[in-house]
VOBA-1610 file (N, C-alpha, C; in pm, whole numbers, padded with zeros to 5 digits, always signed):
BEGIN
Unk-05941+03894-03494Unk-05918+03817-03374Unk-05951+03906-03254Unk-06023+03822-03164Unk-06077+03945-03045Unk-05919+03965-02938Unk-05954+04076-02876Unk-05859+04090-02804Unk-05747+04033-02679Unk-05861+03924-02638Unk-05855+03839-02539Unk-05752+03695-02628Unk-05786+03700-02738Unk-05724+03585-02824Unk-05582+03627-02852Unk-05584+03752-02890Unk-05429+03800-02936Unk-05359+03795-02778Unk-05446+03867-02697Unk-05343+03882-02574Unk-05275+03757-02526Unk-05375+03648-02578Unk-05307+03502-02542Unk-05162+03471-02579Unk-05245+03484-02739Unk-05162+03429-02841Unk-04980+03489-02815Unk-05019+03619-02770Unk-04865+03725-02755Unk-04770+03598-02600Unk-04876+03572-02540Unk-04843+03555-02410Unk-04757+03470-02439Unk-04815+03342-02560Unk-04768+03208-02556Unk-04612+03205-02636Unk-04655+03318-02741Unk-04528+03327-02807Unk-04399+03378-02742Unk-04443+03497-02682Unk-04377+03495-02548Unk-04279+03417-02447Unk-04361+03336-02431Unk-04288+03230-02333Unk-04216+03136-02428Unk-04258+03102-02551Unk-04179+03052-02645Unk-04035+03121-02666Unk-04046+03253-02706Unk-03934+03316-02684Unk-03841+03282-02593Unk-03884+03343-02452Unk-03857+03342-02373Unk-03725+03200-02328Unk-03850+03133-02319Unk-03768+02976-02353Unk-03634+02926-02391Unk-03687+02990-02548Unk-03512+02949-02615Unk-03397+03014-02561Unk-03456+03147-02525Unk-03395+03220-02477Unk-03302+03223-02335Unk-03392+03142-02272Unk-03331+03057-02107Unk-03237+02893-02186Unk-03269+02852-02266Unk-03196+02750-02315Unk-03042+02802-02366Unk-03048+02875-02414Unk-02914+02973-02472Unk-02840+03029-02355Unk-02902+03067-02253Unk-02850+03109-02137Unk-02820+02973-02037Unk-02859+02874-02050Unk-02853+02762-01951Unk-02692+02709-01975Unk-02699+02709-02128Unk-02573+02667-02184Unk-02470+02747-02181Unk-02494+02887-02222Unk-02361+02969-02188Unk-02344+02926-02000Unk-02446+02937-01936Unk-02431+02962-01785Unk-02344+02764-01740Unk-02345+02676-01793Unk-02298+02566-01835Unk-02156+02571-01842Unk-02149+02646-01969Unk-01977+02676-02018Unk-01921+02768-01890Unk-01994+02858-01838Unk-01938+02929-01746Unk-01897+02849-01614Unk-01956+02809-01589Unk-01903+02668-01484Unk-01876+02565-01474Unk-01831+02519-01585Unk-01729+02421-01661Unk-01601+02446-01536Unk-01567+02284-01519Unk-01467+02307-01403Unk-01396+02177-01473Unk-01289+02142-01360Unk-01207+02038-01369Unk-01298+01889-01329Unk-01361+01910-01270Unk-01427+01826-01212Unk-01534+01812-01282Unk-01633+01892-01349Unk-01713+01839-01484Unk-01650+01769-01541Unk-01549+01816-01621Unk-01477+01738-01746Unk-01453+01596-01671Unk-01397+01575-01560Unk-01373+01460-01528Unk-01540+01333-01497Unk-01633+01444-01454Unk-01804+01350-01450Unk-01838+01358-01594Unk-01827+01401-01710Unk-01890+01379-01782Unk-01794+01255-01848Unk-01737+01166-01814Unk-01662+01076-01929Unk-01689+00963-01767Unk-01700+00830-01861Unk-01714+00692-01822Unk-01656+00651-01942Unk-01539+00481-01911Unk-01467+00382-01970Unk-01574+00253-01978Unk-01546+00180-02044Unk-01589+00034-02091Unk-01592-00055-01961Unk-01523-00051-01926Unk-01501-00086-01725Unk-01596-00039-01608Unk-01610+00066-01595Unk-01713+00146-01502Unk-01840+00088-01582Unk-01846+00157-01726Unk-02018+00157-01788Unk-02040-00043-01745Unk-01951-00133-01819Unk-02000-00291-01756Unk-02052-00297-01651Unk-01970-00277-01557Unk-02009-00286-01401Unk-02159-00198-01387Unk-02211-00075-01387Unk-02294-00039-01377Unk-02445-00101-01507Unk-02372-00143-01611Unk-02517-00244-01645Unk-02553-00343-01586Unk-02442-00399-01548Unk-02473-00479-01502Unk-02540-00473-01322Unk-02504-00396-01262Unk-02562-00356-01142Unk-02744-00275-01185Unk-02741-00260-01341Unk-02884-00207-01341Unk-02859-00005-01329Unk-02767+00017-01289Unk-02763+00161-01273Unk-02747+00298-01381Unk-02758+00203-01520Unk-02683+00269-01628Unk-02750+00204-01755Unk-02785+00303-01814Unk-02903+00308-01969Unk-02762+00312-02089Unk-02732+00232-02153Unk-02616+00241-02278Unk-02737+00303-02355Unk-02704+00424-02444Unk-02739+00474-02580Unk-02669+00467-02617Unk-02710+00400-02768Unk-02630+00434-02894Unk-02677+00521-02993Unk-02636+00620-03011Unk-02693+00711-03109Unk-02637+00724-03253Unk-02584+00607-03242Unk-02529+00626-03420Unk-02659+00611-03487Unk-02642+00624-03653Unk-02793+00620-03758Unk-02799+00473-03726Unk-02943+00437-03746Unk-02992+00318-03760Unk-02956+00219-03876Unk-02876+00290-03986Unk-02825+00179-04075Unk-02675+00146-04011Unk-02660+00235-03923Unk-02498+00182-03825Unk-02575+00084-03751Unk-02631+00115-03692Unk-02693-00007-03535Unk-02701-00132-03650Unk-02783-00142-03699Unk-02796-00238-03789Unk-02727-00316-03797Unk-02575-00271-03866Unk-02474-00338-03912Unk-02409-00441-03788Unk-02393-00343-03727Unk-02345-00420-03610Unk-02434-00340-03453Unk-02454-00430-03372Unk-02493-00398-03251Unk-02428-00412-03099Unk-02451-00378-03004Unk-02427-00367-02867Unk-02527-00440-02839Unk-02509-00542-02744Unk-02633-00611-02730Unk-02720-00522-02607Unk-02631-00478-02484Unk-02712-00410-02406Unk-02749-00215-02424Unk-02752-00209-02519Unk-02755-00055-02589Unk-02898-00049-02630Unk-02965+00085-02600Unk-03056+00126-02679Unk-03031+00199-02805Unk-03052+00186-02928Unk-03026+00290-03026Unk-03131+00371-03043Unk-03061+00508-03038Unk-03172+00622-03058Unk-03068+00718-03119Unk-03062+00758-03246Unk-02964+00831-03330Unk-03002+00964-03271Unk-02872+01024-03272Unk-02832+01157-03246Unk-02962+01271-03282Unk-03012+01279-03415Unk-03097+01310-03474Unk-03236+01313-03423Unk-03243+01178-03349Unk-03408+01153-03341Unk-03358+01200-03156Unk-03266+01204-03110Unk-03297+01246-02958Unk-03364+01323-02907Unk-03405+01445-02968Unk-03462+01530-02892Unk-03659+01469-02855Unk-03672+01452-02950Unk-03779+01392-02962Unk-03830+01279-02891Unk-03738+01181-02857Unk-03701+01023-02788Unk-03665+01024-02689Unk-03679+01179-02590Unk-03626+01169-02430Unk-03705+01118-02348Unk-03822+01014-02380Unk-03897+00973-02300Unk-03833+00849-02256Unk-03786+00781-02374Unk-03738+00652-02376Unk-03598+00608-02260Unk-03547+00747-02233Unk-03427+00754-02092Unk-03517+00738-01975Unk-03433+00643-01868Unk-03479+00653-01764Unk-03388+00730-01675Unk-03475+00855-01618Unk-03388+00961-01543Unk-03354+00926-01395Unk-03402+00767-01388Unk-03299+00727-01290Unk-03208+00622-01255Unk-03126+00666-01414Unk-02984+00606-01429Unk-02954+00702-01473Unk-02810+00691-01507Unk-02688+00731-01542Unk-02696+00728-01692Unk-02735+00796-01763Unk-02752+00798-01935Unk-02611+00772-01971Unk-02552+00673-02045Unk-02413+00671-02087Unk-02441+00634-02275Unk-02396+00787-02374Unk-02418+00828-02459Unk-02256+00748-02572Unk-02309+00660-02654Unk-02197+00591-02704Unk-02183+00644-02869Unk-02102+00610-02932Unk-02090+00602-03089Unk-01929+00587-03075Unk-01900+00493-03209Unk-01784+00450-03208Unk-01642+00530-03133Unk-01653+00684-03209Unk-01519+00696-03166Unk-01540+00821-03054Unk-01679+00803-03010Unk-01723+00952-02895Unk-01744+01114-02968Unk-01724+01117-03072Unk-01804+01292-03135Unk-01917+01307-03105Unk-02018+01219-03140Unk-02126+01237-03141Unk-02196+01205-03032Unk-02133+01103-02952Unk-02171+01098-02812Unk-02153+01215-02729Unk-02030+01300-02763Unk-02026+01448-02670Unk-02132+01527-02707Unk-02180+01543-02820Unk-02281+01616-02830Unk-02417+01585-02810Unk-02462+01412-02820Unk-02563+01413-02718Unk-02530+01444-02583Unk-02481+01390-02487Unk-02431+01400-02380Unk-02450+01515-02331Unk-02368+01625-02370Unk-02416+01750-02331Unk-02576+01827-02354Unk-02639+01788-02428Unk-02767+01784-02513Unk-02836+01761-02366Unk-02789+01624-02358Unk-02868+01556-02241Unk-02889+01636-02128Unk-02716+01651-02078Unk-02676+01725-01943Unk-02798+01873-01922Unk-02809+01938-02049Unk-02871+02086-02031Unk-02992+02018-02038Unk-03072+01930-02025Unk-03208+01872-02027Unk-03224+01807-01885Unk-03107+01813-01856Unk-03143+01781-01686Unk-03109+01609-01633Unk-03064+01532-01727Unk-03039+01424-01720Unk-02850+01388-01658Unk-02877+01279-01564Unk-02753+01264-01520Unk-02698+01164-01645Unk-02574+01207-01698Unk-02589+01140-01820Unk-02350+01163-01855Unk-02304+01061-01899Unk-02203+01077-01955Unk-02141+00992-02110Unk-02061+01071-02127Unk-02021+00974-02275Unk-01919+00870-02282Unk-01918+00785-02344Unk-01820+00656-02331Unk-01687+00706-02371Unk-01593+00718-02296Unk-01448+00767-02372Unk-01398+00694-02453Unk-01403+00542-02474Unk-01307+00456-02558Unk-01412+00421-02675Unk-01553+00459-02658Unk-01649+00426-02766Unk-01669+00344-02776Unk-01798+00308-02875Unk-01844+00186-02921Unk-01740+00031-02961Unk-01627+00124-02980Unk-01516+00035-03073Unk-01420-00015-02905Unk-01412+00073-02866Unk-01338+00026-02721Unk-01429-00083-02640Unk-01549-00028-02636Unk-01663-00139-02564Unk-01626-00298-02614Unk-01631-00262-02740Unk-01643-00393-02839Unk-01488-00495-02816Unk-01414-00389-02814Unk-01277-00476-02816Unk-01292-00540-02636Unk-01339-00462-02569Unk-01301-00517-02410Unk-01400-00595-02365Unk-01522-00653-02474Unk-01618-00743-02427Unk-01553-00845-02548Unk-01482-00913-02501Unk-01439-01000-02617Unk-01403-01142-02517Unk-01378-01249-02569Unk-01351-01376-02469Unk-01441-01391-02350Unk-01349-01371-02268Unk-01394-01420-02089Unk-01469-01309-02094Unk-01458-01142-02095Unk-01486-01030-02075Unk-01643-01103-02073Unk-01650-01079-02220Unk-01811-01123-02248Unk-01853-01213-02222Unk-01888-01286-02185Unk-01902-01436-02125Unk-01945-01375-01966Unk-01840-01346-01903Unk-01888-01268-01795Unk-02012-01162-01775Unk-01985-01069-01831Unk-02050-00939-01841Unk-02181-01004-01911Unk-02181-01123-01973Unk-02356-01182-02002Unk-02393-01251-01866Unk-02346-01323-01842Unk-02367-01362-01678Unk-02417-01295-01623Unk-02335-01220-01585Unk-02340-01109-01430Unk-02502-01048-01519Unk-02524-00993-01627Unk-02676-00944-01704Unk-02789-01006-01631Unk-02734-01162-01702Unk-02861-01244-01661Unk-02884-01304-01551Unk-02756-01269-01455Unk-02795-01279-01305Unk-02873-01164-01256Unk-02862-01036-01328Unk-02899-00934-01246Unk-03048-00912-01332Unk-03114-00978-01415Unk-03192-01016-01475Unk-03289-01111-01387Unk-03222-01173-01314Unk-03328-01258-01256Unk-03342-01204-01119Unk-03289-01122-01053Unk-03281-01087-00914Unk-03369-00979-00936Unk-03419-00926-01063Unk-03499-00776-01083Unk-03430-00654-01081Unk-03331-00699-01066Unk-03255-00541-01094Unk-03272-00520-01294Unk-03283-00392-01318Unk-03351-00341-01473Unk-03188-00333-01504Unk-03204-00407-01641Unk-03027-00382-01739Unk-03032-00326-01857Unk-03107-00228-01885Unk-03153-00140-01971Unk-03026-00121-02081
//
């Protein structure tokens, strides 16, 4: 390999290094400024997240596996499993509010934060998939489809 090729090649690996290396540091530097007031922005309820789909301001993920989505669904949720996220960050729009779901929130904290160090304004559902589900029930839902397909026709996006 001529010299000009390796010197590349060092350069690129390099910055590869480098990279992970600022990723590992982004996150400790993350934990280091972890406050009261993070903990309190990174969590949204079944209440706030409605209101903001419905205003258009807020992307529902669901990241459970696709034989979960399956079974049962969120009607206004994107599913993109935990697994396939890194890969699928195109599919967020970085200008909403990413709100990261799965039934009982584990796996939503760990996208969520995933997200957060990727630069996305983004929080996890505290009551989960299962809380969503219980508080869109009767009138709830009935409403919260309304208010959708009103904000559906005015052009506001209900992602």
């Amino acid at each position: 390999m001529k010299k000009s090729k390796l010197f590349f090649l060092l350069v690129i690996l390099s910055g590869i290094s480098l990279y992970a290396q600022s990723q590992a540091i982004t996150y400790a530097s993350y934990l280091n400024a972890f406050t009261y007031e993070e903990r309190k922005e990174m969590k949204i309820d079944s209440v706030e997240l409605t209101v903001m789909l419905e205003e258009g301001t807020a992307q529902l993920i669901d990241i459970r596996f696709k034989e979960e989505f399956e079974a049962w669904k969120m009607g206004s949720a994107i599913n993109i499993p935990l697994n396939e996220l890194p890969k699928r960050l195109g599919e967020l729009d970085k200008n909403k509010l990413i709100v990261t779901a799965c039934p009982h929130k584990d796996r939503a904290i760990m996208a969520r934060t995933f997200l957060k160090l990727k630069g996305f304004n983004t929080r996890y559902l505290t009551d989960g998939l299962t809380g969503l589900a219980e508080y869109l029930r009767g009138d709830s839902a009935k409403e919260f489809i309304q208010e959708l397909k009103k904000s559906k026709r005015t052009g506001k996006s209900t992602d």
